[in-house]
C-alpha positions in Angstrom: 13.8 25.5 -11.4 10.6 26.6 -9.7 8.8 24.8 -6.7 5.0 25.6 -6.7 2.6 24.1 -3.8 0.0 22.0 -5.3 -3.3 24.4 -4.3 -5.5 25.1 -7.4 -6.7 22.9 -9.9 -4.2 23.5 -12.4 -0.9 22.7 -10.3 -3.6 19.5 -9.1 -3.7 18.4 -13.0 -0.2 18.4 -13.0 1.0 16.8 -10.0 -1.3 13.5 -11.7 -0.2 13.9 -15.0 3.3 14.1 -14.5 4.2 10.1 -14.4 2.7 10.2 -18.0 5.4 12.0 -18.8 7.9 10.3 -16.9 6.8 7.0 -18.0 5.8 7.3 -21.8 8.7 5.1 -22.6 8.6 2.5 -19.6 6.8 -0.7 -21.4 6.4 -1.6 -17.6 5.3 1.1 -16.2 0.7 0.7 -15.7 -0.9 4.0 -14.8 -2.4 4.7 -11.7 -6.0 5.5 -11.5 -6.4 9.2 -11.4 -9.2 9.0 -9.4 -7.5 7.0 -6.7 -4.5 9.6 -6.4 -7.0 12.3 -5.9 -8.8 10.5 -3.4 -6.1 9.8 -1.2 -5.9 14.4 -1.4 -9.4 14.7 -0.8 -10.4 15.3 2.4 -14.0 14.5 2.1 -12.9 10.9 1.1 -9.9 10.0 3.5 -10.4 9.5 6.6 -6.9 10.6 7.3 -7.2 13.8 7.1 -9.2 13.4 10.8 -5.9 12.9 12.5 -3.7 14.1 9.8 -2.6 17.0 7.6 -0.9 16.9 4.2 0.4 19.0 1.1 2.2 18.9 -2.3 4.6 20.3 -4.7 5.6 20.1 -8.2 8.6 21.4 -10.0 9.0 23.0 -13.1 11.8 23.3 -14.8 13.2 26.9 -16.9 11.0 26.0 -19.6 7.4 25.8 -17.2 7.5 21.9 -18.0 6.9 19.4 -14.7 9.6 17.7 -13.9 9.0 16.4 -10.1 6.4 16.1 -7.8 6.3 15.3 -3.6 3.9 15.1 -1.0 4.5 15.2 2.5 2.2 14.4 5.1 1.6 14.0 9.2 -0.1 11.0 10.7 -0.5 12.4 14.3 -2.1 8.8 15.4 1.7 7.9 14.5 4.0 10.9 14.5 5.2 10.8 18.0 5.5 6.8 18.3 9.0 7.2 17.2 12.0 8.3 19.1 11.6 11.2 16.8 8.5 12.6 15.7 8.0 11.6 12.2 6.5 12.8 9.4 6.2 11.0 5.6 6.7 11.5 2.3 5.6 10.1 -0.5 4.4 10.2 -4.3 7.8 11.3 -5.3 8.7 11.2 -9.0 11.3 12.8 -10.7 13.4 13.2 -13.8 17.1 11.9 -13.2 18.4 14.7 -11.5 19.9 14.6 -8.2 19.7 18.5 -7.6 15.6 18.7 -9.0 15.4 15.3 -6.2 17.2 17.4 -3.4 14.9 20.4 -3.9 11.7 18.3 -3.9 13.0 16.4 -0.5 13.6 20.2 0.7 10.3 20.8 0.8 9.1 17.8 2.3 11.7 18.5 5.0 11.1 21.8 5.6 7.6 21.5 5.6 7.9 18.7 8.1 10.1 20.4 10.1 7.7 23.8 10.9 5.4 21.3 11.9 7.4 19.7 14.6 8.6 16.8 12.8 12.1 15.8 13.8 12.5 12.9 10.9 10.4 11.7 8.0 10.2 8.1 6.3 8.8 7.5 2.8 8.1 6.9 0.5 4.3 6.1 2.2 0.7 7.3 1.5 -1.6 9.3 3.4 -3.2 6.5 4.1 -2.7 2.4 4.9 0.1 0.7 4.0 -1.3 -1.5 1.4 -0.7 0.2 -1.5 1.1 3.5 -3.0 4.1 2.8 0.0 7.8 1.7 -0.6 10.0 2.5 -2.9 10.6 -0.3 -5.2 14.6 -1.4 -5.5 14.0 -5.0 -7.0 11.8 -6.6 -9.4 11.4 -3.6 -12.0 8.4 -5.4 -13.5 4.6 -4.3 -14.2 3.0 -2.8 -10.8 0.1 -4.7 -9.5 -3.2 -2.4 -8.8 -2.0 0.3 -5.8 1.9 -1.0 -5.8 4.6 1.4 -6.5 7.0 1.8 -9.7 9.6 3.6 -9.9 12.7 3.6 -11.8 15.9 2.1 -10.0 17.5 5.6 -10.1 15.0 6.8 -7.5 17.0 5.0 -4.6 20.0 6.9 -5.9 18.5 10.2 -5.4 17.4 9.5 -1.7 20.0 7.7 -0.9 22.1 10.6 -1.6 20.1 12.7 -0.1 20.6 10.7 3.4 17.5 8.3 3.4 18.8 5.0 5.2 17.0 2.1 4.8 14.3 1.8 7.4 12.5 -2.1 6.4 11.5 -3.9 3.0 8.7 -5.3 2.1 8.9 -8.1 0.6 6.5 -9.4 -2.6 6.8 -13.4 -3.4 5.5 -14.8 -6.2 3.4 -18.4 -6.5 3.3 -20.2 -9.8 -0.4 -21.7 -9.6 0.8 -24.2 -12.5 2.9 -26.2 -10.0 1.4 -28.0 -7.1 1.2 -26.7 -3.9 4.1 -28.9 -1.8 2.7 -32.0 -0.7 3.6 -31.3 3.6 1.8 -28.1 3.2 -1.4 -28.8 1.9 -1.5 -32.1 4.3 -1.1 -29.6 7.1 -3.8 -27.3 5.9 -6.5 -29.9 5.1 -5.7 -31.2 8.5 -6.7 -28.0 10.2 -10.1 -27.5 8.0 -11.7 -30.6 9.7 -10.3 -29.8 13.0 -13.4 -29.8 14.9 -14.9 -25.4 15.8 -12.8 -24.0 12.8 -15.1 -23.0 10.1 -14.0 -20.9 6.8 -16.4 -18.9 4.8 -15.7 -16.4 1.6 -16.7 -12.7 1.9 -20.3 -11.6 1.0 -21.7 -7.9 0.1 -25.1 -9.2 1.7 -23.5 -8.9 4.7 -20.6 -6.7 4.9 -21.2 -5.0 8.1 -20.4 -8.6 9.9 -17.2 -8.9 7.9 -15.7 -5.5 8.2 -16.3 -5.8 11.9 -14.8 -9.7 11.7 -11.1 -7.9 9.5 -11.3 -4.9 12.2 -11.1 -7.8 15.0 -8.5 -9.7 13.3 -6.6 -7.1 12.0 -6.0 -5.4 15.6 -5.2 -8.6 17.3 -2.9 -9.7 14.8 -0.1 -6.5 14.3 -0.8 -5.1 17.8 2.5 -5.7 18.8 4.8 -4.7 15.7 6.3 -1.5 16.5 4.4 1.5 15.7 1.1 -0.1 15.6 -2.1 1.9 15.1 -5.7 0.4 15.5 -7.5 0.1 12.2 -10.6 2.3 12.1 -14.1 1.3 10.9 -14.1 4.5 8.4 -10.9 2.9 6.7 -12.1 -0.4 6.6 -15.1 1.0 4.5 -13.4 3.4 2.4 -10.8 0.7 1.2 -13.7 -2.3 0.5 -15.3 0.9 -1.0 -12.0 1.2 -3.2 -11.9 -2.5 -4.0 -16.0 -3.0 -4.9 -15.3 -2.8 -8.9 -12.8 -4.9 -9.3 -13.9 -7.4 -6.0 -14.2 -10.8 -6.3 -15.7 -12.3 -3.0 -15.1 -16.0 -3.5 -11.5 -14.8 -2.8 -11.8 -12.8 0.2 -11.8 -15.5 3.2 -12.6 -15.4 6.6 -11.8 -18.4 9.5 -13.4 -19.1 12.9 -13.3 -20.8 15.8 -16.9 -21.7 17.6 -18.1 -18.2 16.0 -15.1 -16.2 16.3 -13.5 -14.6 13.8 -9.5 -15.9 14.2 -8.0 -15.0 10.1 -8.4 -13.6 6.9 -7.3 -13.3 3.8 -8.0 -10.7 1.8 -6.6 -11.7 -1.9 -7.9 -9.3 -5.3 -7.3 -10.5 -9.4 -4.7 -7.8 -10.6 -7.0 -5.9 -12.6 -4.0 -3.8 -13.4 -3.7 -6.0 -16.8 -6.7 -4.8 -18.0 -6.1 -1.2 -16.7 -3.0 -0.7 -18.5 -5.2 0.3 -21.6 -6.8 3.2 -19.8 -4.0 5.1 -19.0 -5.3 6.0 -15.4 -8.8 7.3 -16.7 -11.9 5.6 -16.2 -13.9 8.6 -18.0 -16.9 7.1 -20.3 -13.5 5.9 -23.4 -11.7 4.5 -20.6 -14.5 2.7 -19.0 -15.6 1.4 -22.2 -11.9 0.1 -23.3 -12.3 -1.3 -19.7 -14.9 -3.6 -20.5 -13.9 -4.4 -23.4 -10.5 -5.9 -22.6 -12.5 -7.4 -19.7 -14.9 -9.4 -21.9 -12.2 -10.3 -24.3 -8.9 -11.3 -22.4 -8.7 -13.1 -19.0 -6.8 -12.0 -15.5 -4.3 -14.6 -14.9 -3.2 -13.1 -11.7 -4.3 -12.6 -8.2 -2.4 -10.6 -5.1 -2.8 -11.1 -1.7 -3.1 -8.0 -0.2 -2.6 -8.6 3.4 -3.3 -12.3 5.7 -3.6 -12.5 9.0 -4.4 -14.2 12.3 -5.3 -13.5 15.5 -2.1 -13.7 18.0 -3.2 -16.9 19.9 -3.8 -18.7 16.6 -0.7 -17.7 14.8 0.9 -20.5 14.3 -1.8 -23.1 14.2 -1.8 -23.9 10.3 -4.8 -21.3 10.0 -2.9 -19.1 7.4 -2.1 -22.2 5.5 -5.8 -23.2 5.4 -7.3 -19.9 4.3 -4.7 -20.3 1.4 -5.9 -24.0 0.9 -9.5 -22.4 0.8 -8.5 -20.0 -2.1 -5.9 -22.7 -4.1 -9.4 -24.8 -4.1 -11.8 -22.0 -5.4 -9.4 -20.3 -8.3 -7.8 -23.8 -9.7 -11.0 -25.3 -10.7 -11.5 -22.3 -13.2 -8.6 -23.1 -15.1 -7.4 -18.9 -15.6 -5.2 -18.3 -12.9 -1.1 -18.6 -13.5 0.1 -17.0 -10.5 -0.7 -15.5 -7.0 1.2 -12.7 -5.4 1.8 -13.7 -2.0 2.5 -9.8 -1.0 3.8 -7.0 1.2 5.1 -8.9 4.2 7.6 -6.8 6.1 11.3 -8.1 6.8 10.8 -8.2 10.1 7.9 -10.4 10.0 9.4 -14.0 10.1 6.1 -15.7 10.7 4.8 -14.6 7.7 7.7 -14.9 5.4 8.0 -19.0 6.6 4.7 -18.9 5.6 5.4 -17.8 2.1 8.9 -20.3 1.8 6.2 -23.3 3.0 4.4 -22.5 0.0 7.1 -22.8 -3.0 6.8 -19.0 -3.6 9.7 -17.5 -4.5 10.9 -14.0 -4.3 9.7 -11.2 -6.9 9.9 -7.7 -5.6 11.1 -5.2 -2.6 9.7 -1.9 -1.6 11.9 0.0 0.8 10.6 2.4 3.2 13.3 4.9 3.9 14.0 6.6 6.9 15.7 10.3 7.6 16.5 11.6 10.6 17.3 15.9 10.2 20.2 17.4 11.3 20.0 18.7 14.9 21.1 22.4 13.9 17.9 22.6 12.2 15.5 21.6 14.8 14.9 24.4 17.1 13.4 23.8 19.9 10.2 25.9 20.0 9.1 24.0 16.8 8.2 20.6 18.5 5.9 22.7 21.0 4.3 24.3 18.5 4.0 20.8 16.7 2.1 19.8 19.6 -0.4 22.3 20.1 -1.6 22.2 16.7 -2.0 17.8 17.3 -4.1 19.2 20.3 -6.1 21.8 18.5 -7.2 18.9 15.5 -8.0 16.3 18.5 -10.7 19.0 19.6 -12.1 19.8 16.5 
């Protein structure tokens, strides 16, 4: 077997085209975009790449076919918030092989390592944590738009390698077909005539105001979960950026109190139904088989990306009310079957009694894994030299 960094177009080409191959035979299994994989790689497009560095592999077997791919990358906003500096990894797919696994987690830790790193968790993206992040160990059923598939042998191959488990994320799943329980949407309609609390949907017209109004929220809300980062303004833009074709802003809410902005919910349709017949390319075919299976069969799905409030309204029935907000605009049009109430971490109790309040039940886990190295192989000088380089990219 032969492990080749990813650094001209042709190794690029076949670090995206190997989960074709992988997957030819998964009826479950939706493509990811092309153009969002390579985005998350391109530095003129993610904003990562400001306080980060990455790189990638693939490996070939005897024959010159692919067989595995990996990236590994350093978020230096989050390296050294851990007892250990640590890096990620993530986009890993690979043929069932344990040994063609370890090799491809070799270079991810050896990489990692010369850098400074002391540990690495994955799989994650170069990016947010709302989509391409965890490794999905229950519910092997068709990925929503930016979720993770994998097959169940993955957590074999990590596991062995000496990946424990670091959290889950946990995806529930609504059946809009059955009526929200009766204490819950008493509780919600409550708080939308409470007297200052206003709700209002997102709007292009003026999405300045409301990128500012999720940057607020969004920074009140997880400030205290471990590991925290502030959410940028160059994200926020890049990601709505992302989301524009396949947006629908009566389902994007915002809440306030006397003005302020207090929650969000930030909820997509699961476009990925119709993107299954593209195969992951949205060149002038794929655009046009786009359209047409969009003018011709109906989305029955929506996902909640991520829902939030500020701290000192957590709590309050807010969260309920922005999900009241969205129950009342999607029922009336008679198309949607189910809502993924999604990604809410284990450790996020608040969130997940949330989700039980509503009936949903529970449909998938992503695990992000954690792996400490061995002390033998962290010598000392490493972590220093780690560090100067952080310094160097702060300058520039």
């Amino acid at each position: 077997m032969q492990l080749i960094e990813v650094s001209n177009r042709s190794a690029d080409r076949q670090f995206i085209d190997l989960p074709r191959t992988l997957y030819k035979r998964d009826a479950a299994w939706i493509c990811p975009l092309d153009a969002d994989i390579a985005a998350v790689f391109d530095t003129s497009r993610n904003s990562f790449f400001s306080h980060g560095r990455c790189t990638r592999w693939i490996l070939l077997d005897g024959a010159g076919r692919t067989i595995g791919r990996i990236a590994a990358f350093i978020n230096y906003q989050k390296a050294y918030l851990y007892p250990q500096p640590t890096g990620g990894m993530g986009f890993f797919e690979c043929i069932d092989d344990e040994k063609a696994g370890h090799m491809l987690l070799d270079a991810a830790r050896d990489w990692l390592q010369a850098e400074g790193m002391q540990a690495m968790e994955g799989p994650v993206n170069f990016g947010e944590n709302d989509k391409y992040w965890g490794l999905l160990v229950e519910g092997f059923k068709s990925p929503t738009l930016g979720m993770n598939y994998n097959p169940p042998y993955y957590s074999r191959i990590l596991e062995s390698y000496g990946f424990e488990k670091h959290y889950d994320q946990l995806t529930n799943f609504l059946d809009a077909t059955i009526p929200l329980p009766e204490r819950f949407t008493r509780i919600s309609d409550w708080v939308m005539k409470k007297p200052g609390y206003t709700f209002e949907h997102f709007s292009m017209k003026q999405k300045e105001k409301f990128f500012a109004d999720f940057q607020e929220v969004y920074n009140d809300a997880w400030c205290e979960f471990e590991n925290f980062t502030p959410l940028e303004m160059p994200t926020i833009r890049e990601s709505f950026r992302q989301m524009r074709p396949v947006m629908d802003e009566k389902i994007i809410w915002f809440a306030y109190y006397q003005g302020e902005p207090i929650a969000f919910i930030l909820c997509l349709p699961d476009v990925n139904q119709l993107l299954r017949h593209v195969n992951g390319r949205l060149d002038l075919l794929g655009k046009l088989k786009f359209l047409w299976y969009k003018y011709t069969s109906t989305v029955d799905r929506l996902r909640i990306i991520v829902m939030g409030a500020k701290q000192r309204f957590q709590q309050h029935g807010i969260e309920s009310a922005l999900i009241r907000c969205l129950q009342k605009e999607v029922l009336p049009r008679g198309t949607i079957k189910g809502v993924e109430l999604a990604w809410v971490g284990d450790f996020n109790t608040k969130m997940i009694a949330l989700h039980e309040a509503t009936g949903a039940k529970r449909d998938k886990v992503h695990r992000t894994y954690r792996y400490i190295f061995p002390p033998a192989s962290r010598p000392s000088d490493v972590a220093q030299s780690s560090l100067e380089g952080q310094l160097q990219l702060s300058i520039h």
